[in-house]
N, CA and C atoms as a LAMMPS dump frame, in Angstrom:
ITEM: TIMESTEP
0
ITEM: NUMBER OF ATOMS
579
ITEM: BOX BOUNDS ff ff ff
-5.0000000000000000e+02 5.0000000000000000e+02
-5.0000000000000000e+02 5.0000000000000000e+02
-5.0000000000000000e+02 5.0000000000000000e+02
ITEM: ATOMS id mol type element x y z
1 1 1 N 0.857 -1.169 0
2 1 2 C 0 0 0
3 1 3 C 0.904 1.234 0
4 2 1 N 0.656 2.575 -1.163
5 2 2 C 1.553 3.568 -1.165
6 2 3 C 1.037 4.669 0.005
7 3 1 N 1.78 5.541 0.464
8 3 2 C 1.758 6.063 1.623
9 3 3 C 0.263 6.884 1.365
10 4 1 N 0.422 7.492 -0.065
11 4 2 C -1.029 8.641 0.067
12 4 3 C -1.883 7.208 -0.122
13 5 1 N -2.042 6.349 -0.307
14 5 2 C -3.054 5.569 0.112
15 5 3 C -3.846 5.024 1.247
16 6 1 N -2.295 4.807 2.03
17 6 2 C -2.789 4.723 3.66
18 6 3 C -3.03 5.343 4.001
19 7 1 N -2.811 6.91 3.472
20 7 2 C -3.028 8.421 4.133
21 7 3 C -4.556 8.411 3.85
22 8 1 N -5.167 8.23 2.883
23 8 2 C -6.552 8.259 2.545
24 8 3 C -7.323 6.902 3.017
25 9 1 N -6.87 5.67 3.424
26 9 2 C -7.502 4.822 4.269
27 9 3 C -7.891 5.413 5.989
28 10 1 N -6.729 6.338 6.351
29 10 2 C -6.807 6.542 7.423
30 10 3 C -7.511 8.107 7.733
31 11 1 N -8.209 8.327 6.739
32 11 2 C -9.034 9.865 6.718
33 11 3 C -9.965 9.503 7.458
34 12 1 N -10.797 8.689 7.193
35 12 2 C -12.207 8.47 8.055
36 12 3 C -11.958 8.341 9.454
37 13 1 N -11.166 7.524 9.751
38 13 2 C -10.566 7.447 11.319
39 13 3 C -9.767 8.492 11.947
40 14 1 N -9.341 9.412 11.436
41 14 2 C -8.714 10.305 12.012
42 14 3 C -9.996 11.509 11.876
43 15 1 N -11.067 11.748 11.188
44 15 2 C -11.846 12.576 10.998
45 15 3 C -12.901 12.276 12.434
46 16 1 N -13.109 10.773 12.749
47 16 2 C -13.895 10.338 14.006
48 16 3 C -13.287 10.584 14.944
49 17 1 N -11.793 10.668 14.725
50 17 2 C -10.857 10.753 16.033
51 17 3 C -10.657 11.893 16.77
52 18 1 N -11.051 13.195 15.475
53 18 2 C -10.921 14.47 15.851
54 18 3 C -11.97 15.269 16.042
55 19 1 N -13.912 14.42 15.72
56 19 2 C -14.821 15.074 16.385
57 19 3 C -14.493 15.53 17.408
58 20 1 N -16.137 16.585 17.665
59 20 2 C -15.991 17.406 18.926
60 20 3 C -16.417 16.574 19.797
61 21 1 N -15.784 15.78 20.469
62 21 2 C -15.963 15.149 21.831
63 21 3 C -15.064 15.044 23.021
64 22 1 N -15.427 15.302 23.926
65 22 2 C -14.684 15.366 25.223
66 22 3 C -14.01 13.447 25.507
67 23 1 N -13.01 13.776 26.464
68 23 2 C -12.552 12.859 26.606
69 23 3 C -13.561 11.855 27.352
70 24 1 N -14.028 11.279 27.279
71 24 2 C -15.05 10.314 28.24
72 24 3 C -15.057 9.059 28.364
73 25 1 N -15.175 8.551 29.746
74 25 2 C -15.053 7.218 29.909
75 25 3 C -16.054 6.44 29.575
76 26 1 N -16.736 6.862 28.876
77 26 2 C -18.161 5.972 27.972
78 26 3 C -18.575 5.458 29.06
79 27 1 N -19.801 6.32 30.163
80 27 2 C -20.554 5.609 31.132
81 27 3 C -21.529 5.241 30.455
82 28 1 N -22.042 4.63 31.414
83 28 2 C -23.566 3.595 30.777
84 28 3 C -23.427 2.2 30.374
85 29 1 N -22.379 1.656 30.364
86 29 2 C -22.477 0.099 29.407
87 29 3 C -22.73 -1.18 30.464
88 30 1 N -23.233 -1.851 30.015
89 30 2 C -23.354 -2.892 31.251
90 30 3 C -21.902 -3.385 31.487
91 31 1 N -21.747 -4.829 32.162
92 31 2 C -20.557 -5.092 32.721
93 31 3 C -20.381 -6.379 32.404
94 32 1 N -19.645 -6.805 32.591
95 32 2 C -19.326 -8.296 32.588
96 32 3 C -18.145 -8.793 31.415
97 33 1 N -17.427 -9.629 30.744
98 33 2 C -16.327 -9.735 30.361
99 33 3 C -16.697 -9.268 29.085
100 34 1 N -17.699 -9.089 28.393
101 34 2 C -18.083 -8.839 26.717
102 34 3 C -18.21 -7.51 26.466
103 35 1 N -18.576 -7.181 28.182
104 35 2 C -18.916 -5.08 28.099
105 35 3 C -17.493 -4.998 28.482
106 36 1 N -16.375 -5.255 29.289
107 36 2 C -15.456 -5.213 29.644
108 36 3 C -14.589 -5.205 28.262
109 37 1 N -14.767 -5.947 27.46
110 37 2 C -13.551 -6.665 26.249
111 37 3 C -14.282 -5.08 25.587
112 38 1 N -15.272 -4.904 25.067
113 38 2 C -15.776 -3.644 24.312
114 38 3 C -15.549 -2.347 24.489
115 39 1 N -15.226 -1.751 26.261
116 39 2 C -15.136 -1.109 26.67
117 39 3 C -13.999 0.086 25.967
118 40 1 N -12.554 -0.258 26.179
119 40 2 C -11.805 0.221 25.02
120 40 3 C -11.711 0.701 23.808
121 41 1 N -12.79 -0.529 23.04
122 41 2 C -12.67 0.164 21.658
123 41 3 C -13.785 1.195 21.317
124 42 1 N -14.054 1.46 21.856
125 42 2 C -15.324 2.791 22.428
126 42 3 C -15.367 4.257 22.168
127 43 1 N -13.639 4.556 22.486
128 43 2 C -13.627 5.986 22.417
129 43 3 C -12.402 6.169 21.715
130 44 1 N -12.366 7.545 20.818
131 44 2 C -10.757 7.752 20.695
132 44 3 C -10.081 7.954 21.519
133 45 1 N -10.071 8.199 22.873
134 45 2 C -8.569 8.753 23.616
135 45 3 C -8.014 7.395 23.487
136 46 1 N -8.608 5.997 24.111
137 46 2 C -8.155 5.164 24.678
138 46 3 C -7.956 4.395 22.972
139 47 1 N -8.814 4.32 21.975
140 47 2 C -8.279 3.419 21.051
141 47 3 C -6.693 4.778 20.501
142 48 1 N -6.893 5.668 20.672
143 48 2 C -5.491 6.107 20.16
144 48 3 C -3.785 5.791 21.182
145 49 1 N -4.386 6.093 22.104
146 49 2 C -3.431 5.614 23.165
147 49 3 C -2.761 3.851 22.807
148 50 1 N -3.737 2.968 23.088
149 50 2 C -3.403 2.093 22.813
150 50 3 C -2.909 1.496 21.39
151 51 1 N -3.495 2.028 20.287
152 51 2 C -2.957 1.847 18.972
153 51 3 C -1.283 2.332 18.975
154 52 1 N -1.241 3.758 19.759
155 52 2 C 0.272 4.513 19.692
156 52 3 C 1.186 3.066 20.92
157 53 1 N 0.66 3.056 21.5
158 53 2 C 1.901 1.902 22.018
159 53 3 C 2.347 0.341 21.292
160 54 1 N 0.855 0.068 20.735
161 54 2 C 1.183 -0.806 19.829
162 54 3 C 2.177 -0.292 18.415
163 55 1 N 2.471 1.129 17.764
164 55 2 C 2.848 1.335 16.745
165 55 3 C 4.637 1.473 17.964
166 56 1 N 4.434 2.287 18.641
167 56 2 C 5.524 1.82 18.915
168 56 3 C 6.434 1.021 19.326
169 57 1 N 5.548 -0.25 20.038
170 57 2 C 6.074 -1.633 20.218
171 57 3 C 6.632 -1.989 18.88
172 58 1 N 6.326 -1.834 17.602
173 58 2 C 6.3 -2.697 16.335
174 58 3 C 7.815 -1.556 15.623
175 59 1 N 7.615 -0.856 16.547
176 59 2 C 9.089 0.12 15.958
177 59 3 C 10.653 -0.241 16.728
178 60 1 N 10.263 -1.018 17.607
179 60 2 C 10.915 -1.527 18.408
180 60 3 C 11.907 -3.187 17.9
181 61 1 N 10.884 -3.804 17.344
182 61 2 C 11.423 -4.878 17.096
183 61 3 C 11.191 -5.911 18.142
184 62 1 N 11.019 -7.139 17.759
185 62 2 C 11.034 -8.358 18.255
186 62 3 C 11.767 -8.519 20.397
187 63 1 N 12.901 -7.912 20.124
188 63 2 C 13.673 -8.087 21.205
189 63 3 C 13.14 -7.291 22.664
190 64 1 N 12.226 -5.819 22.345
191 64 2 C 12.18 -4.918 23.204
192 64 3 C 10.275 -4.754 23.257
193 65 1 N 10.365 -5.247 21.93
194 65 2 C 8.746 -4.613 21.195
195 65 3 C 7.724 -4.939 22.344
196 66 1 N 8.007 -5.867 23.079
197 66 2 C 6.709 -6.357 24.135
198 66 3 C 6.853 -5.453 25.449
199 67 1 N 7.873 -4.845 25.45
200 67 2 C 7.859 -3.701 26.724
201 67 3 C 6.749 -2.306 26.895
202 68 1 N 6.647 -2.082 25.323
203 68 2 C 5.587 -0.816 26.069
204 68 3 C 4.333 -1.843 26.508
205 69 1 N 3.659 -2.392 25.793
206 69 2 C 2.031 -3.018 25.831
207 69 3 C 2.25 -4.047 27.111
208 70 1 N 3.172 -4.642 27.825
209 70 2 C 3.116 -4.681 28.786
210 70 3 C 3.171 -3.966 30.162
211 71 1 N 4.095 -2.905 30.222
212 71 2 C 4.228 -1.661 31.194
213 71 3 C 2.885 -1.086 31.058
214 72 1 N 1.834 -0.633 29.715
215 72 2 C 1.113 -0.211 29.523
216 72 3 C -0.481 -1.028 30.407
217 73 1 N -0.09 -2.624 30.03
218 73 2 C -1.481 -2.945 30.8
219 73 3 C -1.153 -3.24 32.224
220 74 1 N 0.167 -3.564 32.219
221 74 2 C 0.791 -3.337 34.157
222 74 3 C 0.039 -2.276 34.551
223 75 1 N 0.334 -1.177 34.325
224 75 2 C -0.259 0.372 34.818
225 75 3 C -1.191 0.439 34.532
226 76 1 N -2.381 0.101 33.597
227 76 2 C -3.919 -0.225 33.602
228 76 3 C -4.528 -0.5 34.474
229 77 1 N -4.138 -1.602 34.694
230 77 2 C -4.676 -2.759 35.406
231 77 3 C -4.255 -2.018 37.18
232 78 1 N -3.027 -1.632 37.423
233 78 2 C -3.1 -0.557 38.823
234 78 3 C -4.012 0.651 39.155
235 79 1 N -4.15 0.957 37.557
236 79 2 C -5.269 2.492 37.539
237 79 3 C -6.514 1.732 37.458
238 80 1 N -7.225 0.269 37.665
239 80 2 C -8.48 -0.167 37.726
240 80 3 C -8.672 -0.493 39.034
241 81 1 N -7.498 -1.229 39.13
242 81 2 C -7.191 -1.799 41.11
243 81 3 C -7.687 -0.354 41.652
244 82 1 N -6.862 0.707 42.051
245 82 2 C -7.146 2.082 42.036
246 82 3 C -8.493 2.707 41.949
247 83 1 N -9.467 2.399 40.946
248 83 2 C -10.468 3.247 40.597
249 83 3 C -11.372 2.532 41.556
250 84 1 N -11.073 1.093 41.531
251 84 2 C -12.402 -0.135 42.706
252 84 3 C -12.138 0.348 43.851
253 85 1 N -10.922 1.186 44.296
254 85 2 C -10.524 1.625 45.794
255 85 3 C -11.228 3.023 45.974
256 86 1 N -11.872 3.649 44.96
257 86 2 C -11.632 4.491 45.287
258 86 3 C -11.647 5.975 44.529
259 87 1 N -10.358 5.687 43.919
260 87 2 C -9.498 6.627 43.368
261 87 3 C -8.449 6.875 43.839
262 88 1 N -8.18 7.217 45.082
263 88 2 C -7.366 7.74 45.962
264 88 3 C -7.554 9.146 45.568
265 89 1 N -8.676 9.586 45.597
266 89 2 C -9.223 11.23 45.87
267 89 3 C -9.658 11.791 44.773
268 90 1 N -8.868 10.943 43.241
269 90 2 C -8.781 11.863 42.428
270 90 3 C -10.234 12.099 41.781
271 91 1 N -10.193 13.025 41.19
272 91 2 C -11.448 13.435 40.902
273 91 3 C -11.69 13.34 38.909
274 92 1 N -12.613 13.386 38.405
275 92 2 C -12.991 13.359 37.063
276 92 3 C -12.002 13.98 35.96
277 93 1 N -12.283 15.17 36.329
278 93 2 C -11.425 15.765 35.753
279 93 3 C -10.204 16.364 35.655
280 94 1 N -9.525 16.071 36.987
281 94 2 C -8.288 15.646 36.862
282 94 3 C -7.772 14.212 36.105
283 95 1 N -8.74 13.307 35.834
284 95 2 C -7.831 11.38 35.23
285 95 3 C -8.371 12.044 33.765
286 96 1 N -9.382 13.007 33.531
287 96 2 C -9.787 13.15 31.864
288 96 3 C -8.697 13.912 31.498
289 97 1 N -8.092 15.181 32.079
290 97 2 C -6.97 15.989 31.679
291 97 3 C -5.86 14.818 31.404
292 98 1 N -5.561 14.157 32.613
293 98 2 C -4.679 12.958 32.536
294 98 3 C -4.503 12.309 31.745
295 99 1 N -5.87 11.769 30.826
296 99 2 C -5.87 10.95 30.183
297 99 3 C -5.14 11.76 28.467
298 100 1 N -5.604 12.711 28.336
299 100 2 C -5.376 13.781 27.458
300 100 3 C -4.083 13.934 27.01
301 101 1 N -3.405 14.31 28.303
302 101 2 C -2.332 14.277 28.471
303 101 3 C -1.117 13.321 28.208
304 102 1 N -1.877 12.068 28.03
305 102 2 C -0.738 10.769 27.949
306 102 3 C -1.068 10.73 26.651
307 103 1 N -1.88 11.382 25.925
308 103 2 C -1.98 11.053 24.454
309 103 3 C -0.983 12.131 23.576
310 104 1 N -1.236 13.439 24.148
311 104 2 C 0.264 14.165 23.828
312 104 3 C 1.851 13.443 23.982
313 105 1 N 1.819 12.879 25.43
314 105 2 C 3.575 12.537 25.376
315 105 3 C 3.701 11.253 24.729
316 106 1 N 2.696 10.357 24.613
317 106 2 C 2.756 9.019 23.898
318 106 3 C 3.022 9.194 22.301
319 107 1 N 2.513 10.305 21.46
320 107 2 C 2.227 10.795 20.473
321 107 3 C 3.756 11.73 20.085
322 108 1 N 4.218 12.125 20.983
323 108 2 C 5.298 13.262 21.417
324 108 3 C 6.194 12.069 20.753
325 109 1 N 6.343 11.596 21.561
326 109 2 C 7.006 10.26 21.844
327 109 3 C 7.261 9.118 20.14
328 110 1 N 6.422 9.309 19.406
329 110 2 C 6.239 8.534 18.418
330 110 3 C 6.641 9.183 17.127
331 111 1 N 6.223 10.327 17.596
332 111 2 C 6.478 11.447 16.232
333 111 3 C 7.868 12.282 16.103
334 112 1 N 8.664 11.725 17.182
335 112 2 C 10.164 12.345 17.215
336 112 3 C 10.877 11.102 16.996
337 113 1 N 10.115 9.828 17.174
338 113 2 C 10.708 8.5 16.671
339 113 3 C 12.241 8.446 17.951
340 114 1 N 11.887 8.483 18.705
341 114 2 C 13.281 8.407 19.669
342 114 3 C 13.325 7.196 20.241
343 115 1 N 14.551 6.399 20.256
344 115 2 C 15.223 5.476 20.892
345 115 3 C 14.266 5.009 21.936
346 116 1 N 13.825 3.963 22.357
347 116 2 C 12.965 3.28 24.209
348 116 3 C 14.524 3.489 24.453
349 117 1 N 14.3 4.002 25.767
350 117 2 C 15.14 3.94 27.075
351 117 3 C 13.924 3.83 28.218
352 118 1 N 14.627 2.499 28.854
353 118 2 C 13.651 1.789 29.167
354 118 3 C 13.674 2.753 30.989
355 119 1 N 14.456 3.275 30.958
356 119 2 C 14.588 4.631 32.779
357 119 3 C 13.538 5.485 32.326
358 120 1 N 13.481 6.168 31.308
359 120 2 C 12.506 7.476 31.126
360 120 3 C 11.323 7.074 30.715
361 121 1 N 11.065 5.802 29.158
362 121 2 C 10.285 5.929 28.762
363 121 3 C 9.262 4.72 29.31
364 122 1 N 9.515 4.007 30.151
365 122 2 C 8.766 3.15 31.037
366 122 3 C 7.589 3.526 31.614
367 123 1 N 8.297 4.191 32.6
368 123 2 C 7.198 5.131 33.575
369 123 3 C 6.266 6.041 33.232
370 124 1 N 6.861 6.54 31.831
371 124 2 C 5.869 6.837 30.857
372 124 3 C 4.569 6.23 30.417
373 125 1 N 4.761 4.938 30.519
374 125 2 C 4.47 4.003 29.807
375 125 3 C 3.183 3.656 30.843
376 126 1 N 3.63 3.493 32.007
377 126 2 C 3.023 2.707 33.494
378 126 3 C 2.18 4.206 33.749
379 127 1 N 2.642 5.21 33.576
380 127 2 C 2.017 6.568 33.977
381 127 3 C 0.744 6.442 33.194
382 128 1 N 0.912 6.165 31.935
383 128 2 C -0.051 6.349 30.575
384 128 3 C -1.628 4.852 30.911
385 129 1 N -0.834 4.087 31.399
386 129 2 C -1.836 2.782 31.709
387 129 3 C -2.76 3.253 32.976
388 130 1 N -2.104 3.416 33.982
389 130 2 C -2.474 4.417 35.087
390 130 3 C -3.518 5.107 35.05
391 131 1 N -3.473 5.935 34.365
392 131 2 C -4.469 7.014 33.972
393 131 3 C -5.813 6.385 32.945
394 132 1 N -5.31 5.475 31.773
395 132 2 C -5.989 4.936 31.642
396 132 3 C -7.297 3.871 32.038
397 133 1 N -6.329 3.221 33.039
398 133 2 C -7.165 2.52 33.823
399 133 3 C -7.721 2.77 35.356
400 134 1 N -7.219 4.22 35.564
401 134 2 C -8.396 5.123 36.432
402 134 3 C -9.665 5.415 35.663
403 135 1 N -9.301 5.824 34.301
404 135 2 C -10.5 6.305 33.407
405 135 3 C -11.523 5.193 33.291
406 136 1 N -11.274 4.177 33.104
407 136 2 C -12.053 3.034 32.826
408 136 3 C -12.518 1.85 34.359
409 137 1 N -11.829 2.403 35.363
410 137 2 C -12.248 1.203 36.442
411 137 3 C -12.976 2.185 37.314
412 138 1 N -13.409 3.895 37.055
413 138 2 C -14.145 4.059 38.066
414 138 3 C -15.504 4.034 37.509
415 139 1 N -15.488 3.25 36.015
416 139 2 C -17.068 2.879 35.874
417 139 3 C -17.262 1.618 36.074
418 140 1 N -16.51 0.768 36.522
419 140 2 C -16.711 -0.816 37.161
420 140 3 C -18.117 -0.805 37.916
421 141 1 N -18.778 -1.441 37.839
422 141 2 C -19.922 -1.961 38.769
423 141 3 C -19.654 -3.03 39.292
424 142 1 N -20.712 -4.004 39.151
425 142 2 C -20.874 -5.586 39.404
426 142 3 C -19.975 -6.251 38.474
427 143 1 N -19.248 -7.054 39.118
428 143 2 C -18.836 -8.341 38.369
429 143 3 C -17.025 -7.581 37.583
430 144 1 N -16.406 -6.913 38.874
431 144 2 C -15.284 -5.977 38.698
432 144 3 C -14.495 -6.804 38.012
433 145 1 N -13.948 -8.009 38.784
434 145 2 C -13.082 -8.83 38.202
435 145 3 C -13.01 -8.829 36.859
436 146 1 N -14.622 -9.601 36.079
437 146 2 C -14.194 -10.06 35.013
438 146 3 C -14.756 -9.413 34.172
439 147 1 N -14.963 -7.617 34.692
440 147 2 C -15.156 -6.546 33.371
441 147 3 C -13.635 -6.148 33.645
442 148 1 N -13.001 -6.165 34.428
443 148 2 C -11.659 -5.398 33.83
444 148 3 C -10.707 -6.467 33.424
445 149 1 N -10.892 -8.097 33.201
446 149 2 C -10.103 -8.469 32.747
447 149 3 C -10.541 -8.395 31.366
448 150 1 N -11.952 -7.875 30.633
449 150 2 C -12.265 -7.729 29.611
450 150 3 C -11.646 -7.026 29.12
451 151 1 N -11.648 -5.375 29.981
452 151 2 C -11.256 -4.132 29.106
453 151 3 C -9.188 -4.699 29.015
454 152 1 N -8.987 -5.359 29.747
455 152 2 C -7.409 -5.606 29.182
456 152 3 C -7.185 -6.605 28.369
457 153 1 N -7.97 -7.234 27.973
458 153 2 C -8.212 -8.291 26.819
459 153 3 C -8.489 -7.33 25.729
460 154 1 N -9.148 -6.185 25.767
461 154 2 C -9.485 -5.219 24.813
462 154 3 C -8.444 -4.14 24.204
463 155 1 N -7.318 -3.951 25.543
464 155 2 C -6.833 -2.776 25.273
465 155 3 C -5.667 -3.777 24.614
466 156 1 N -5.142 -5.432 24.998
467 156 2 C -4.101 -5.85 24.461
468 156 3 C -4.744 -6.151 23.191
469 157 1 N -5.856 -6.177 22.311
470 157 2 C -6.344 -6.569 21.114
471 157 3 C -5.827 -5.067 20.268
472 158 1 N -6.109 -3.947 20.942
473 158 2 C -5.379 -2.69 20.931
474 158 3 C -4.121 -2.874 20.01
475 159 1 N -3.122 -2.836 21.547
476 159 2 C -2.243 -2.645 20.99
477 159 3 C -1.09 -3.692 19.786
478 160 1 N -2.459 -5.2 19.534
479 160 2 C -1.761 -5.923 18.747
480 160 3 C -1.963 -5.295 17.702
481 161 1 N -3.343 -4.336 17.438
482 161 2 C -3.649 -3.511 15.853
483 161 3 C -2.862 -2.861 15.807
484 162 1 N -2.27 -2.493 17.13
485 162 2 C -1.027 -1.076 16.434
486 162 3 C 0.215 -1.832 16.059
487 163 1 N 0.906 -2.666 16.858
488 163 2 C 1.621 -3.31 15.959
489 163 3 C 1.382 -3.77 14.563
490 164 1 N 0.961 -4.695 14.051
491 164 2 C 0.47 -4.786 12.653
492 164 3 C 0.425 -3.718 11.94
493 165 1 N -0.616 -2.592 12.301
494 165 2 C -0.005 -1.531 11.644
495 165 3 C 0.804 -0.899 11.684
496 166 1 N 1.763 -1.147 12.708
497 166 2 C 3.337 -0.645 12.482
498 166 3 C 4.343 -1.665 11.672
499 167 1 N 3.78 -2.623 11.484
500 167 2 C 4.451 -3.711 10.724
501 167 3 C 4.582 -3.454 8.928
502 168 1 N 3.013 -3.134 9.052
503 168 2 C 2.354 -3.23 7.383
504 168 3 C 3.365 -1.211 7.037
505 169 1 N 3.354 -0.891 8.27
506 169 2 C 4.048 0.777 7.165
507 169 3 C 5.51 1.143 7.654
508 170 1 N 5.491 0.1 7.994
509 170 2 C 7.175 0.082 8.509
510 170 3 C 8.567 0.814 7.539
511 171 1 N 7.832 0.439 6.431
512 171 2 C 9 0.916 4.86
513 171 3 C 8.488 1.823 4.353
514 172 1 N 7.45 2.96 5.151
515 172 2 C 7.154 4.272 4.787
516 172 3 C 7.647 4.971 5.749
517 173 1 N 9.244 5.876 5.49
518 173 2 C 9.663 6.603 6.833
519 173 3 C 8.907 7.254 7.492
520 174 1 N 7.66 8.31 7.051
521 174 2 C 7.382 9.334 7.75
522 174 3 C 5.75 8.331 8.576
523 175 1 N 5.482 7.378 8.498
524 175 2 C 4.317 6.923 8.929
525 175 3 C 4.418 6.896 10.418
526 176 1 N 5.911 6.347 11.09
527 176 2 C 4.997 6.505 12.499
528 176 3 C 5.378 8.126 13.163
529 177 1 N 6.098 8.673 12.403
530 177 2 C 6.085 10.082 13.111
531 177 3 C 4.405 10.814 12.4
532 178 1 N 3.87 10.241 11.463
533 178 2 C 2.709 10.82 11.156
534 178 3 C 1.641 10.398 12.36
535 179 1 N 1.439 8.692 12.507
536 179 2 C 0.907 8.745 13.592
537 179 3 C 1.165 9.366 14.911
538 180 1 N 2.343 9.1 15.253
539 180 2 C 2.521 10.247 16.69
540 180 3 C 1.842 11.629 16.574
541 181 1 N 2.06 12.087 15.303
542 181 2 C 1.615 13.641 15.698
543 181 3 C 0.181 13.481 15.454
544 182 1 N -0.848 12.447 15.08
545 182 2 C -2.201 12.775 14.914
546 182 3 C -2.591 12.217 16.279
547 183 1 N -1.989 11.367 17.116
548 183 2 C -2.529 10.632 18.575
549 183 3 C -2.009 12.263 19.344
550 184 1 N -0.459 12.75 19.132
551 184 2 C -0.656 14.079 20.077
552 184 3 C -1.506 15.203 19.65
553 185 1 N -1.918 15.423 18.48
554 185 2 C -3.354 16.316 18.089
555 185 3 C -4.14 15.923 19.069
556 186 1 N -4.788 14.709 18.979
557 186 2 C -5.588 14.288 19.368
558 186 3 C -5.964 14.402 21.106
559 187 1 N -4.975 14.751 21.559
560 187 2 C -4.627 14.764 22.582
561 187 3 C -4.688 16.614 23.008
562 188 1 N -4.218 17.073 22.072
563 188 2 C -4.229 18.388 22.428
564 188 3 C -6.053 18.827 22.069
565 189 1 N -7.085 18.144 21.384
566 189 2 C -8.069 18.748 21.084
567 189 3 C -9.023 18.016 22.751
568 190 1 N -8.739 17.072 22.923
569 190 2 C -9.178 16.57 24.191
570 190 3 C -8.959 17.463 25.045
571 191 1 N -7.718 18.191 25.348
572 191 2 C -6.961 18.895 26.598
573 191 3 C -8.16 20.085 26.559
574 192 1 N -8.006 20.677 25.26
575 192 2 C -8.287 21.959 24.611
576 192 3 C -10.219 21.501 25.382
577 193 1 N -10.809 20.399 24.951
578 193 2 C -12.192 20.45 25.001
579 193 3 C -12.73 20.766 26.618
């Protein structure tokens, strides 16, 4: 596939990605492992987030590539533990700014194409899941367990699409710095909303 081709496959999705919508944790859905697995692919913050760690796992290579999407659902899965507690104070719109926010440096991050160093860009990584999975476990209801082992069954289905598609445009230089900068747009129109 030539690049203005993928560029025009990926119009419709970046046009949904950049409606006027606030960052939101899509309340309302029932629960259980099928609303859980669905949960993710729901909104753009979280399908961009997770697509950008999958594109950058796949930029990585074989040897390292499984470090972000794991750090990523490590720190999920603490920001769901977290949200069933609680929160620990935090409030709405501080985890929506948050969430916003990890889509800029994840995006930052992709579109300058820089080296994993696994000291800086880890915690990044665990920060970004974190927030994520505050966003998504303080709508847990009934049956916590096995809706949030859904939504991480969802978010790793995630980030296997972003690999693949970091696979399939791998031999187009400017593709994943193109994606980085449309996940940190994306991120800045969230902040901005």
């Amino acid at each position: 596939m030539s690049l203005p081709r993928l560029a025009l496959t990926a119009l419709p999705f970046l046009a949904l990605a950049f409606g006027p919508s606030p960052a939101l944790a899509h309340a309302g859905h029932e629960h259980g492992l099928v609303a859980g697995f669905m949960h993710p692919l729901m909104g753009a913050d979280h399908v961009a987030a997770m697509v950008a760690i999958g594109l950058w796992a796949a930029s990585l290579g074989l040897k390292r590539g499984w470090l972000p999407p794991l750090g990523f659902l490590a720190g999920m899965a603490g920001g769901i533990a977290l949200a069933l507690k609680g929160g620990a104070g935090l409030g709405f719109g501080f985890v929506e700014t948050a969430v916003a926010g990890s889509l800029i440096v994840l995006g930052a991050m992709l579109a300058m194409a820089q080296p994993f160093r696994p000291g800086v860009a880890l915690p990044l990584v665990l920060a970004a899941g974190l927030v994520h999975g505050l966003a998504h476990g303080g709508e847990i209801g009934g049956a916590a367990g096995v809706t949030a082992i859904g939504m991480l069954a969802g978010s790793a289905l995630l980030h296997g699409f972003g690999v693949a598609l970091g696979v399939a445009s791998a031999r187009y230089a400017g593709a994943l710095r193109f994606g980085g900068a449309a996940v940190a747009a994306l991120g800045v129109v969230l902040f901005l909303a």
